[in-house]
PDB file of N, CA, C and O in Angstrom:
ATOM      1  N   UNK A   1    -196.385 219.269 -64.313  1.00  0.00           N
ATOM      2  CA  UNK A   1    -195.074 218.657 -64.447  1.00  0.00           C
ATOM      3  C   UNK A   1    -194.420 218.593 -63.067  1.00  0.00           C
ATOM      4  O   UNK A   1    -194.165 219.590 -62.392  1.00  0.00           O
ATOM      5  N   UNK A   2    -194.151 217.226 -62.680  1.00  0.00           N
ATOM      6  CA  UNK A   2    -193.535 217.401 -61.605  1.00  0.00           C
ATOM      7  C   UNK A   2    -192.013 217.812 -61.486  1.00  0.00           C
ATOM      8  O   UNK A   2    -191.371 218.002 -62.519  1.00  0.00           O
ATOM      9  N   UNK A   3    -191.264 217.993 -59.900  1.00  0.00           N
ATOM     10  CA  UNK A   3    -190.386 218.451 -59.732  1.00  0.00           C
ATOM     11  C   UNK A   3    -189.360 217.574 -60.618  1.00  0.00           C
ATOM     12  O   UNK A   3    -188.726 218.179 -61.482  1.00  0.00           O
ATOM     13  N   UNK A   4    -189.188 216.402 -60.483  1.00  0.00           N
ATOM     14  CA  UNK A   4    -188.358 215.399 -60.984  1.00  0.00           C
ATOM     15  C   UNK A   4    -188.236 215.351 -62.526  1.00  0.00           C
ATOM     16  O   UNK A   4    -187.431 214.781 -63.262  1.00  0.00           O
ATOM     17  N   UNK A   5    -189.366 216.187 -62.779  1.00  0.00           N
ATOM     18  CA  UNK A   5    -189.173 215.777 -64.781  1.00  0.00           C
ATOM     19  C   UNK A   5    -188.910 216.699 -64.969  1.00  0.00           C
ATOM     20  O   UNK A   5    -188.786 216.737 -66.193  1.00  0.00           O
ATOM     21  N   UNK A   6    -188.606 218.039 -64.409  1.00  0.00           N
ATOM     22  CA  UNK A   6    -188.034 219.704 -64.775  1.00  0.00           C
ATOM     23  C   UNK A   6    -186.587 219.546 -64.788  1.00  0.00           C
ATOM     24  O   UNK A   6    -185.714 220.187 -65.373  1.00  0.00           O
ATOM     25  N   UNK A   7    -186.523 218.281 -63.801  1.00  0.00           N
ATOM     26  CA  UNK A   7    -184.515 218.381 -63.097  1.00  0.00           C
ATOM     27  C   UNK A   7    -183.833 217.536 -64.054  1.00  0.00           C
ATOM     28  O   UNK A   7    -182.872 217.854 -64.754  1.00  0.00           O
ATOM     29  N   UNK A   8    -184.654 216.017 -63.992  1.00  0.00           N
ATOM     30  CA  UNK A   8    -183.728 215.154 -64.868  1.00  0.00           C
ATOM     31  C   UNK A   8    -184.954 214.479 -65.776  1.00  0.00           C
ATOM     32  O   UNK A   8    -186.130 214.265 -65.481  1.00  0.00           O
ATOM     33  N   UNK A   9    -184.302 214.263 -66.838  1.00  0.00           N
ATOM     34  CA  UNK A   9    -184.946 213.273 -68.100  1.00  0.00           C
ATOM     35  C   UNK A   9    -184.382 212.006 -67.915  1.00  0.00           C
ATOM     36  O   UNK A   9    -183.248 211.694 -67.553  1.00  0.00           O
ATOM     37  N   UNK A  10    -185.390 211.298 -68.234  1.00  0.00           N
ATOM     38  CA  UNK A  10    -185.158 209.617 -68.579  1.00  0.00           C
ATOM     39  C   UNK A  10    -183.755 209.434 -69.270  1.00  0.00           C
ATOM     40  O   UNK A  10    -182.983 208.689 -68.666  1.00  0.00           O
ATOM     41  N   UNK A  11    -183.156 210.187 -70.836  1.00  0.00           N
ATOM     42  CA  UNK A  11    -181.902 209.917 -70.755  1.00  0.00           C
ATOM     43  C   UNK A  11    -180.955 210.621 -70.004  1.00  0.00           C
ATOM     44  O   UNK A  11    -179.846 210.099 -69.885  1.00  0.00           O
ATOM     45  N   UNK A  12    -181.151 211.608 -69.519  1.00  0.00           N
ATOM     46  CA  UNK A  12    -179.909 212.229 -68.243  1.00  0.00           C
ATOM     47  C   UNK A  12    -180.035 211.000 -66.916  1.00  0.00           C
ATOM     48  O   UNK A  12    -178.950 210.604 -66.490  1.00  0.00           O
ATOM     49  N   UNK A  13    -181.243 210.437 -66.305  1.00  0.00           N
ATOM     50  CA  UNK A  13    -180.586 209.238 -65.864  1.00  0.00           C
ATOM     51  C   UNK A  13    -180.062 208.182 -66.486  1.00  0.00           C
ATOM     52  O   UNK A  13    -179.453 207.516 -65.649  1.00  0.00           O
ATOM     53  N   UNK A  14    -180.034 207.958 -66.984  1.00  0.00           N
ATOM     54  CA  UNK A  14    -179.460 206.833 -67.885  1.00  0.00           C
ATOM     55  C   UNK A  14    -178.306 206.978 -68.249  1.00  0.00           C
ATOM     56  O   UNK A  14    -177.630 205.982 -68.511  1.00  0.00           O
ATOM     57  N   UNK A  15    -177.772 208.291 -68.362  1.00  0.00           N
ATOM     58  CA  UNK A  15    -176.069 208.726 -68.979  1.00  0.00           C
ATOM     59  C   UNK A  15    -175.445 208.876 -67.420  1.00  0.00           C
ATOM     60  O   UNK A  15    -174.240 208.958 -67.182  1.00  0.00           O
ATOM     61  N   UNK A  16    -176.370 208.891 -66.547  1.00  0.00           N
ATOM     62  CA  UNK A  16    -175.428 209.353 -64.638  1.00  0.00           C
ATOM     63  C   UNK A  16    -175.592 208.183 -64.254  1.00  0.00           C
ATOM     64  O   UNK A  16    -174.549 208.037 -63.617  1.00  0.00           O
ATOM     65  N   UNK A  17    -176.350 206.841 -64.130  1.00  0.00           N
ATOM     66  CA  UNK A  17    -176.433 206.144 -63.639  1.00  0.00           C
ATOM     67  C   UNK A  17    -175.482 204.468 -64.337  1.00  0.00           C
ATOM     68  O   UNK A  17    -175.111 203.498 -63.676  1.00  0.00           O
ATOM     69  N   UNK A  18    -175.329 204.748 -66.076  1.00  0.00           N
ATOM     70  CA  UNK A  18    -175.018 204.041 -67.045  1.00  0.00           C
ATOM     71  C   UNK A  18    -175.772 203.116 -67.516  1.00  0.00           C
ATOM     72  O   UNK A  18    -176.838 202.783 -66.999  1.00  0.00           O
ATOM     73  N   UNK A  19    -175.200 202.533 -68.720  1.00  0.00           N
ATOM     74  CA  UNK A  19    -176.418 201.463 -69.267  1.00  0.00           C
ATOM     75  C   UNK A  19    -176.630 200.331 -68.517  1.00  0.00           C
ATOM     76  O   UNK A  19    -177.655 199.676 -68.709  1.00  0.00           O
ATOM     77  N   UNK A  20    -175.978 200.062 -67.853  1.00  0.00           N
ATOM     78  CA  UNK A  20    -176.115 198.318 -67.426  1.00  0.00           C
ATOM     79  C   UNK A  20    -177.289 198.399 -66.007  1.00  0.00           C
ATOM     80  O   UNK A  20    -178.201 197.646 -65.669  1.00  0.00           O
ATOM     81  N   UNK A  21    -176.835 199.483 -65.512  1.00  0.00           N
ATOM     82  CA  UNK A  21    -177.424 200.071 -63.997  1.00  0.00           C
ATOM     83  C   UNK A  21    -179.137 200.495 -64.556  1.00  0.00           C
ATOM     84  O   UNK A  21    -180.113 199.855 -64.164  1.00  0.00           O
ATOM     85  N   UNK A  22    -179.192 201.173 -65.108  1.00  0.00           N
ATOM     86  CA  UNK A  22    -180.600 201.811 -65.902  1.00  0.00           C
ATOM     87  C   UNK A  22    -180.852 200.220 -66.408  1.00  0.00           C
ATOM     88  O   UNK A  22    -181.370 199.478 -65.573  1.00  0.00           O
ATOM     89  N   UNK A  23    -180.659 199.897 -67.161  1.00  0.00           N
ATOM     90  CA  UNK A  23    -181.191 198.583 -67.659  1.00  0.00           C
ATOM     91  C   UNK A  23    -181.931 198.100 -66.816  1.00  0.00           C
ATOM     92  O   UNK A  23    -183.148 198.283 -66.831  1.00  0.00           O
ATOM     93  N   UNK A  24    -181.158 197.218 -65.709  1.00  0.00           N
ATOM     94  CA  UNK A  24    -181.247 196.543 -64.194  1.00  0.00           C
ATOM     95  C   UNK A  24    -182.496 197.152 -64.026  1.00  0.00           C
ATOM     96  O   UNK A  24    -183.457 196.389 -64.124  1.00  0.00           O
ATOM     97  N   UNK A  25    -182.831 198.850 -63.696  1.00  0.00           N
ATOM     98  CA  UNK A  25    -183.321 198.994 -62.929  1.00  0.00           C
ATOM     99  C   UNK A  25    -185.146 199.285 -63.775  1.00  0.00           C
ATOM    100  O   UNK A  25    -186.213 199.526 -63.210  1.00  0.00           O
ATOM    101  N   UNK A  26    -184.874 199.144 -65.112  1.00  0.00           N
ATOM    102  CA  UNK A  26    -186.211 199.346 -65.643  1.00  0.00           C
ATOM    103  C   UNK A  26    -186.506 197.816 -65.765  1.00  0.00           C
ATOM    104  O   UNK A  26    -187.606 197.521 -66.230  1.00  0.00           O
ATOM    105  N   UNK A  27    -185.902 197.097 -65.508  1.00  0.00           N
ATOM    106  CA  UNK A  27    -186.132 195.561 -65.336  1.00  0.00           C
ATOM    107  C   UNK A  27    -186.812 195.188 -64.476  1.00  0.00           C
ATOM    108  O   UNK A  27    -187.802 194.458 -64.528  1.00  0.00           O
ATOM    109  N   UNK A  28    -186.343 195.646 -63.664  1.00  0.00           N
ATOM    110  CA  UNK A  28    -187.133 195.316 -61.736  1.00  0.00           C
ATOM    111  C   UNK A  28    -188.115 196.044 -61.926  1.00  0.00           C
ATOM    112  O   UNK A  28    -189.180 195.741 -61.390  1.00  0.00           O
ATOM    113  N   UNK A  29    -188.004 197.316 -62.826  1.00  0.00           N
ATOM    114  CA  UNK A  29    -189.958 197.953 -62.645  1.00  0.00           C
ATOM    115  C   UNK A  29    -190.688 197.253 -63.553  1.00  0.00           C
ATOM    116  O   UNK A  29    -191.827 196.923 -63.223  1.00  0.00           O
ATOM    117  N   UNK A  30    -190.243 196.933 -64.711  1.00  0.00           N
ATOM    118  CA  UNK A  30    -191.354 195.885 -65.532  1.00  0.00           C
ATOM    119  C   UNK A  30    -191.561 194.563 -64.986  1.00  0.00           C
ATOM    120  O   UNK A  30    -192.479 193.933 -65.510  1.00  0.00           O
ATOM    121  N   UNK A  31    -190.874 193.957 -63.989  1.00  0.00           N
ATOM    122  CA  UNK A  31    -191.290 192.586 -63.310  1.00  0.00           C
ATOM    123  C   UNK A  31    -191.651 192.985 -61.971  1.00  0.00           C
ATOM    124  O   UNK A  31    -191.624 192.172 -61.047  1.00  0.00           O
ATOM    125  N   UNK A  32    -191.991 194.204 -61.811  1.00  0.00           N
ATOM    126  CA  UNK A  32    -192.897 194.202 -60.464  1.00  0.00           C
ATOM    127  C   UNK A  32    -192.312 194.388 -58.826  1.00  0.00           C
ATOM    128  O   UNK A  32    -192.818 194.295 -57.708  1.00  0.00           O
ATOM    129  N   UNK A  33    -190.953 194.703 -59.377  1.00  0.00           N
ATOM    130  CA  UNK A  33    -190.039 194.316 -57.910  1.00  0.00           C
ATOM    131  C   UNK A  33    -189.975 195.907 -57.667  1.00  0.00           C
ATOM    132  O   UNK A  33    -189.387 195.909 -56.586  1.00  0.00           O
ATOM    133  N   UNK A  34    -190.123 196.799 -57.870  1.00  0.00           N
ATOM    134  CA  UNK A  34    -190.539 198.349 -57.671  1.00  0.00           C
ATOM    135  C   UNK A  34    -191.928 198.451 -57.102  1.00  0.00           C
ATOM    136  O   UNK A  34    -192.975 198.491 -57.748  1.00  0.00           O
ATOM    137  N   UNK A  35    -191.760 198.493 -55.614  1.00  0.00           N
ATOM    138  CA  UNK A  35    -193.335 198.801 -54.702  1.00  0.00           C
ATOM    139  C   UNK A  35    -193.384 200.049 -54.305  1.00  0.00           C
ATOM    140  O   UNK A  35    -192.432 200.829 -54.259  1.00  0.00           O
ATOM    141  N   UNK A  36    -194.777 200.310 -53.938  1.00  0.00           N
ATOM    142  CA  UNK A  36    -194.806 201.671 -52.887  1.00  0.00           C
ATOM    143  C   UNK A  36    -194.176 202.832 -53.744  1.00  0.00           C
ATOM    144  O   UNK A  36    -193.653 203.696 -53.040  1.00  0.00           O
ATOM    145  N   UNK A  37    -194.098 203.073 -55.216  1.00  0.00           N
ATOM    146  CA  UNK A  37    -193.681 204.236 -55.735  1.00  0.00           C
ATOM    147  C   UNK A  37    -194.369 204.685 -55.147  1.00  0.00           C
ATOM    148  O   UNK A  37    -195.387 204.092 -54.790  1.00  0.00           O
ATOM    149  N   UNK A  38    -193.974 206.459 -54.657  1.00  0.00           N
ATOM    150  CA  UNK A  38    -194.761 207.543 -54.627  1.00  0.00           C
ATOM    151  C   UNK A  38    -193.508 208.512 -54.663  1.00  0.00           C
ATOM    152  O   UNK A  38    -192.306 208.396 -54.427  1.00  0.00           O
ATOM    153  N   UNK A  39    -194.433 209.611 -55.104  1.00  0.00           N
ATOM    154  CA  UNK A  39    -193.573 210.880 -55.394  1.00  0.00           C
ATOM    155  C   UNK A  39    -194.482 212.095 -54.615  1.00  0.00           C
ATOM    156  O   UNK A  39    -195.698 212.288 -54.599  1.00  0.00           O
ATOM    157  N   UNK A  40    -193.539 212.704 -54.084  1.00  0.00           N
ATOM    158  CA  UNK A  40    -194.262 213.945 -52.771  1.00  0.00           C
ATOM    159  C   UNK A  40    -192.855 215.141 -52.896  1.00  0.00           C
ATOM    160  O   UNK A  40    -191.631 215.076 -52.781  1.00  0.00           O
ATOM    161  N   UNK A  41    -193.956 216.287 -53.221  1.00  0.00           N
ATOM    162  CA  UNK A  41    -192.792 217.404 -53.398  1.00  0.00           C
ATOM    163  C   UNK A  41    -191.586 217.126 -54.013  1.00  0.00           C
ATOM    164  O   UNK A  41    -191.457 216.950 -55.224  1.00  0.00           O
ATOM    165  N   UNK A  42    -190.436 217.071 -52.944  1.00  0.00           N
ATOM    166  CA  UNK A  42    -188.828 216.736 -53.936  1.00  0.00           C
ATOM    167  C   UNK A  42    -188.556 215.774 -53.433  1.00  0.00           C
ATOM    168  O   UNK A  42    -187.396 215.668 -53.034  1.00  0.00           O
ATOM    169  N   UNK A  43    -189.483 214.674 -53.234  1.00  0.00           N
ATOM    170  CA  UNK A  43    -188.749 213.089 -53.262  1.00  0.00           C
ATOM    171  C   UNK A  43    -189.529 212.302 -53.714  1.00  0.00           C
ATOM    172  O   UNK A  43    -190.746 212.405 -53.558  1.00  0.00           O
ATOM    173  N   UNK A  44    -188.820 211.156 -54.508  1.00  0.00           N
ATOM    174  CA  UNK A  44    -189.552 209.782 -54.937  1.00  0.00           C
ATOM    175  C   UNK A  44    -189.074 209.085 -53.742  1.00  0.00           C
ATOM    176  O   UNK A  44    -188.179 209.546 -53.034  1.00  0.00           O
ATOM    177  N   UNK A  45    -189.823 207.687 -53.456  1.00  0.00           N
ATOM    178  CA  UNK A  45    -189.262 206.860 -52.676  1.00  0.00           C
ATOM    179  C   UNK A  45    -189.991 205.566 -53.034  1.00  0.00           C
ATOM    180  O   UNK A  45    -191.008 205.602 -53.726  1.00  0.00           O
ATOM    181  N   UNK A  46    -189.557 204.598 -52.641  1.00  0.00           N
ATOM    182  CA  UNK A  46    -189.901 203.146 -53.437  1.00  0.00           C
ATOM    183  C   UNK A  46    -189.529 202.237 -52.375  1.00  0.00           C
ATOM    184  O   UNK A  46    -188.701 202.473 -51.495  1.00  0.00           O
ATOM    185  N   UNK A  47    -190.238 201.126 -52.532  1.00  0.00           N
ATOM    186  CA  UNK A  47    -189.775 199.502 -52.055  1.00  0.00           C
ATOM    187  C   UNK A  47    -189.233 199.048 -53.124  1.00  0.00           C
ATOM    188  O   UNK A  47    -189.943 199.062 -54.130  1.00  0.00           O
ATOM    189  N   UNK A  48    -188.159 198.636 -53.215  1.00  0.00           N
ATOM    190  CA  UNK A  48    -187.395 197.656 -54.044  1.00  0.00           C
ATOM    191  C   UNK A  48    -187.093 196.141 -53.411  1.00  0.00           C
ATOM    192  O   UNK A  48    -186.455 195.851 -52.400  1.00  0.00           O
ATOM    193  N   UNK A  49    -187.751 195.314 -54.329  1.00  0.00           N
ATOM    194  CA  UNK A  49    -187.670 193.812 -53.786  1.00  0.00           C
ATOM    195  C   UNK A  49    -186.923 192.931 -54.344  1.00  0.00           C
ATOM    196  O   UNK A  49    -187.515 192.136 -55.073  1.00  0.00           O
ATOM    197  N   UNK A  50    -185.417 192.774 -54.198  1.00  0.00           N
ATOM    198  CA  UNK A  50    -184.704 191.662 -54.750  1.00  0.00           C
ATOM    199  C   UNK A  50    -184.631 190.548 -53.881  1.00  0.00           C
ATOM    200  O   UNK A  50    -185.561 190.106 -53.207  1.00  0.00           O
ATOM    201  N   UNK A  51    -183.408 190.097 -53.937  1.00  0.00           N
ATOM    202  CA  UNK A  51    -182.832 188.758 -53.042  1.00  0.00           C
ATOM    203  C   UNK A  51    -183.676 189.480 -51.260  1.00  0.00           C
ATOM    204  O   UNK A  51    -184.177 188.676 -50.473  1.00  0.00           O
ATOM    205  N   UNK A  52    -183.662 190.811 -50.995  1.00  0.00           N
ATOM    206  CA  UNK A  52    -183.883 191.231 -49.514  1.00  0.00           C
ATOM    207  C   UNK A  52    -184.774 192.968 -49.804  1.00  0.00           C
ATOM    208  O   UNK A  52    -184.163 193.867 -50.382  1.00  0.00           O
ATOM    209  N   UNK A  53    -185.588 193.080 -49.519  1.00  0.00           N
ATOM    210  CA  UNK A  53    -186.310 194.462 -49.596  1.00  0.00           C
ATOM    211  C   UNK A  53    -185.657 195.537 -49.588  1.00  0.00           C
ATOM    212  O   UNK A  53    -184.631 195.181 -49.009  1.00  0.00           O
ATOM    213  N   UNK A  54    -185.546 196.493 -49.800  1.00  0.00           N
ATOM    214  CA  UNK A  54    -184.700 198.227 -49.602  1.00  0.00           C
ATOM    215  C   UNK A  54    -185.483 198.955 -50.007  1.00  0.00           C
ATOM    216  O   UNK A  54    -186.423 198.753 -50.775  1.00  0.00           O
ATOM    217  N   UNK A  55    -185.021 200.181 -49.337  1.00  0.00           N
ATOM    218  CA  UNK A  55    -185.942 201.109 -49.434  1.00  0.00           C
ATOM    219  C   UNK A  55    -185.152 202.239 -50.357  1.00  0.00           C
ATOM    220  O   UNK A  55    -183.960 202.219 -50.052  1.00  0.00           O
ATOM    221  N   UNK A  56    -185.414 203.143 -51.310  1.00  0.00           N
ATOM    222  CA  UNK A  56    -184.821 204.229 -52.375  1.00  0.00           C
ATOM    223  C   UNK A  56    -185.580 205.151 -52.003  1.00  0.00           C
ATOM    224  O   UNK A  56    -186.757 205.125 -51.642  1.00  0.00           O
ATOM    225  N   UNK A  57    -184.446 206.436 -52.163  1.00  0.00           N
ATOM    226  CA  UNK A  57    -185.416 207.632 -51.962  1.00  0.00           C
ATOM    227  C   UNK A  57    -184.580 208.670 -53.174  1.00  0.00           C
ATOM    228  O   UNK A  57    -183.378 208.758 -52.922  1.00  0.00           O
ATOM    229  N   UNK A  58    -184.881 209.199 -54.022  1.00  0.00           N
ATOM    230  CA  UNK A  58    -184.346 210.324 -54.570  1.00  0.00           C
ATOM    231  C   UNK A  58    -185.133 211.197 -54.153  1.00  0.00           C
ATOM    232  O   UNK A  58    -186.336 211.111 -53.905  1.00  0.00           O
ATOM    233  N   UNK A  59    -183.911 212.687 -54.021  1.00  0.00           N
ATOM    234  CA  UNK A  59    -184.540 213.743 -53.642  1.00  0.00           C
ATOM    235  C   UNK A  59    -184.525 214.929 -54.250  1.00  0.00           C
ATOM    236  O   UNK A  59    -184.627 215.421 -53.126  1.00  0.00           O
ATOM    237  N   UNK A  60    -184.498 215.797 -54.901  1.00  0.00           N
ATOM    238  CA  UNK A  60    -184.342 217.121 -55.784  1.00  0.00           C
ATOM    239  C   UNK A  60    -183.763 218.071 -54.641  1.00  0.00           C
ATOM    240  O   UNK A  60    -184.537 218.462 -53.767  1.00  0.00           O
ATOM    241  N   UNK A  61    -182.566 218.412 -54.627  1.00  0.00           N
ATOM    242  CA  UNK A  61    -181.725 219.326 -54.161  1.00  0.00           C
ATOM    243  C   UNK A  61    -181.001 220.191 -54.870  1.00  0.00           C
ATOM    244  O   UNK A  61    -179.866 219.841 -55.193  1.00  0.00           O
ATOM    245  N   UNK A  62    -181.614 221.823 -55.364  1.00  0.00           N
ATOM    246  CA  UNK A  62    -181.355 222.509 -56.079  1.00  0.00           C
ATOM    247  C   UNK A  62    -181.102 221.814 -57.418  1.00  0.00           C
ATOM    248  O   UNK A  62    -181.866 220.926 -57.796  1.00  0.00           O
ATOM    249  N   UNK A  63    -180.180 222.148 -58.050  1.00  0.00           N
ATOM    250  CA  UNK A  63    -179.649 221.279 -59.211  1.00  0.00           C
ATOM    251  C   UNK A  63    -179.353 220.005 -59.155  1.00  0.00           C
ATOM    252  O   UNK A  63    -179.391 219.207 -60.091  1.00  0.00           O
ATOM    253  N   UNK A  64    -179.088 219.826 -58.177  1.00  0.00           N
ATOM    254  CA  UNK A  64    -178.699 218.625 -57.879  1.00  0.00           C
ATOM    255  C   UNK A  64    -179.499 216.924 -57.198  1.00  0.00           C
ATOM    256  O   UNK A  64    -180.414 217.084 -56.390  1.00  0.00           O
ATOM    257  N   UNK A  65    -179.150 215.591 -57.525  1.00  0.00           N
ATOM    258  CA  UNK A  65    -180.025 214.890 -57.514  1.00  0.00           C
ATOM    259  C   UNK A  65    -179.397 213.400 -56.597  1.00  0.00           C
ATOM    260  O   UNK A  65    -178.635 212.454 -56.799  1.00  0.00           O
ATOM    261  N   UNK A  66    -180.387 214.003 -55.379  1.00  0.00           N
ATOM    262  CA  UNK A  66    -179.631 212.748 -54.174  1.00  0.00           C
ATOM    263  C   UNK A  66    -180.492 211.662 -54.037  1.00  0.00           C
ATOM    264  O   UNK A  66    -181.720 211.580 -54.070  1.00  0.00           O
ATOM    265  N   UNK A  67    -179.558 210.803 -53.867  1.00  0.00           N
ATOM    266  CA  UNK A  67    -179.580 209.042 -53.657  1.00  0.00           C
ATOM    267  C   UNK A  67    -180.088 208.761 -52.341  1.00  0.00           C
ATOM    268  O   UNK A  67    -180.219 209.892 -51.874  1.00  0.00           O
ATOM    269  N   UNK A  68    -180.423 208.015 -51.534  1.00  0.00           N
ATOM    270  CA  UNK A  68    -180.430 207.114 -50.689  1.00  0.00           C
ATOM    271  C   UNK A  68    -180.682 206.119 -50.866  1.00  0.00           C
ATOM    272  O   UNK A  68    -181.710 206.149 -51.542  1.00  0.00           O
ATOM    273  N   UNK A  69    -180.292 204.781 -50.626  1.00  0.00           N
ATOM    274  CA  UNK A  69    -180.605 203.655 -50.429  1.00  0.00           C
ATOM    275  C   UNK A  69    -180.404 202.724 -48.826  1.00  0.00           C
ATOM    276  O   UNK A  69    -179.359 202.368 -48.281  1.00  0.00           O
ATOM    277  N   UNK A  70    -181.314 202.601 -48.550  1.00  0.00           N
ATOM    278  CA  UNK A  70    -181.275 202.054 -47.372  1.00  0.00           C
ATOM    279  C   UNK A  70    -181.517 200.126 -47.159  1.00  0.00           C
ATOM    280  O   UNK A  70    -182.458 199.403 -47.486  1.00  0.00           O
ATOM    281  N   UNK A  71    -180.687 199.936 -46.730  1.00  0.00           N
ATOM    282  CA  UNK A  71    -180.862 198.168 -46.555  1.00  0.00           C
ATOM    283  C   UNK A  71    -180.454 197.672 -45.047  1.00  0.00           C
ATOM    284  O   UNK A  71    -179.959 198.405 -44.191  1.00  0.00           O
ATOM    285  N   UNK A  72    -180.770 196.237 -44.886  1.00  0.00           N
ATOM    286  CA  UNK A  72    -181.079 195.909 -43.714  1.00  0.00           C
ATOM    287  C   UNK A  72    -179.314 196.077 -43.471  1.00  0.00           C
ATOM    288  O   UNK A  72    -178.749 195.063 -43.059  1.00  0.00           O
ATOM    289  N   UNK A  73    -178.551 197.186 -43.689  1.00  0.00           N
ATOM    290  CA  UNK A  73    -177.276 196.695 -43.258  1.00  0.00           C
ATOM    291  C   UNK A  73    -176.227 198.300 -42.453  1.00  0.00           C
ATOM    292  O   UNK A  73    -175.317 198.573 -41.670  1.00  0.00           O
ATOM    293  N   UNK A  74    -177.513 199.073 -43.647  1.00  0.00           N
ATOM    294  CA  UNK A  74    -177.285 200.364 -43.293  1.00  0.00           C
ATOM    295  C   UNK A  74    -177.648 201.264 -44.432  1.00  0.00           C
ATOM    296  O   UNK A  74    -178.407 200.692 -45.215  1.00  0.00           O
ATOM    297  N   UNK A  75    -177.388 202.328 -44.729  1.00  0.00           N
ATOM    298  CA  UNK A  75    -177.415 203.412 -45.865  1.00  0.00           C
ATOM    299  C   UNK A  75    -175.929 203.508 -46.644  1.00  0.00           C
ATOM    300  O   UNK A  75    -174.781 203.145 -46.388  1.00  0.00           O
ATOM    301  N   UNK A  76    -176.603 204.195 -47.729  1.00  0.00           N
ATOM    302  CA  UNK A  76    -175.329 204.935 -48.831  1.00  0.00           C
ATOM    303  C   UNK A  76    -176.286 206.079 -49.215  1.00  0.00           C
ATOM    304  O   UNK A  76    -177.516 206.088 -49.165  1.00  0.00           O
ATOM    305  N   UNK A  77    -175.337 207.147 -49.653  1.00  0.00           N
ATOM    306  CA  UNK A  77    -175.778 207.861 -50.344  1.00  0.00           C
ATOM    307  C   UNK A  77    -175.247 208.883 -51.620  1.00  0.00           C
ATOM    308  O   UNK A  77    -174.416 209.706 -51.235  1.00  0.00           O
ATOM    309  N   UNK A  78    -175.478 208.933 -52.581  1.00  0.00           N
ATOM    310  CA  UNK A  78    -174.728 210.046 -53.621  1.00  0.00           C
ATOM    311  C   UNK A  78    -175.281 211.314 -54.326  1.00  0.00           C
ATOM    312  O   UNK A  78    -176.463 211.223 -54.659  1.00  0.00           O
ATOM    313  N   UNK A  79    -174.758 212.279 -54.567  1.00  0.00           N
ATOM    314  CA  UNK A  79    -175.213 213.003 -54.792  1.00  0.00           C
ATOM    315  C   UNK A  79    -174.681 213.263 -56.294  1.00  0.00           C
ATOM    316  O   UNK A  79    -173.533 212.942 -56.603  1.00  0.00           O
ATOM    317  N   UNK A  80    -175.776 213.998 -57.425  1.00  0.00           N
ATOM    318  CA  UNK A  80    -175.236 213.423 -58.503  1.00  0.00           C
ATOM    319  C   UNK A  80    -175.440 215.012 -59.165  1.00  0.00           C
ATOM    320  O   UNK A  80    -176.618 215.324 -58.995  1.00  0.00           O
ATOM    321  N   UNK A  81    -174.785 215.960 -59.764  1.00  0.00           N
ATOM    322  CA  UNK A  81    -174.841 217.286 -60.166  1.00  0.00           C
ATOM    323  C   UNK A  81    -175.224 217.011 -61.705  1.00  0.00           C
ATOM    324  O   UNK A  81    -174.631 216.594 -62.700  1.00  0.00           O
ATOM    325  N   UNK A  82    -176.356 217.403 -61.430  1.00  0.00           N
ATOM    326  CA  UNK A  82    -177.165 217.196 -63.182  1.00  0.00           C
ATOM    327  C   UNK A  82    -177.592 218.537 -64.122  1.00  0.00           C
ATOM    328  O   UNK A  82    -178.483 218.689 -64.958  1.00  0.00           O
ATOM    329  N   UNK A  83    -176.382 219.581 -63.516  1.00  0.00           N
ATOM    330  CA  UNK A  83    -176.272 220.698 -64.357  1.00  0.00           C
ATOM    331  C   UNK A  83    -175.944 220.715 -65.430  1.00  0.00           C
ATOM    332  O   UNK A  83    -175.897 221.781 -66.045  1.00  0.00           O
TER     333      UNK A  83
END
């Protein structure tokens, strides 16, 4: 079992992220626009291919479950307490 399925479940993202956002985003993985998954220790990271490429990284930080998204413009990031 990896780190990511001990921390959060498919519906605990889905209740932090909301329905419309989760929707979106199992959309883009069933049409293929989710590249380069891999998962290593406490991070996933991905190519995401819409209108312009980005790069996603979640990371497992104690309880807690961080964002990055990186685009040709700059970063964001959130941190999301999934205690």
């Amino acid at each position: 079992m990896s780190l990511f399925s001990k921390l959060i479940t498919p519906a605990q993202l889905q209740n932090l992220a909301g329905d419309r956002s989760y929707e979106r985003g199992e959309a883009y993985f069933r049409q293929g626009h989710v590249q380069s998954l891999m998962e290593s220790g406490d991070e996933i990271t991905a190519t995401v291919v819409g209108t312009e490429p980005y790069e996603v990284m979640l990371r497992a930080e104690s309880r807690k479950l961080g964002l990055s998204v990186t685009v040709r413009l700059g970063w964001m990031a959130t941190f999301v307490n999934t205690a």
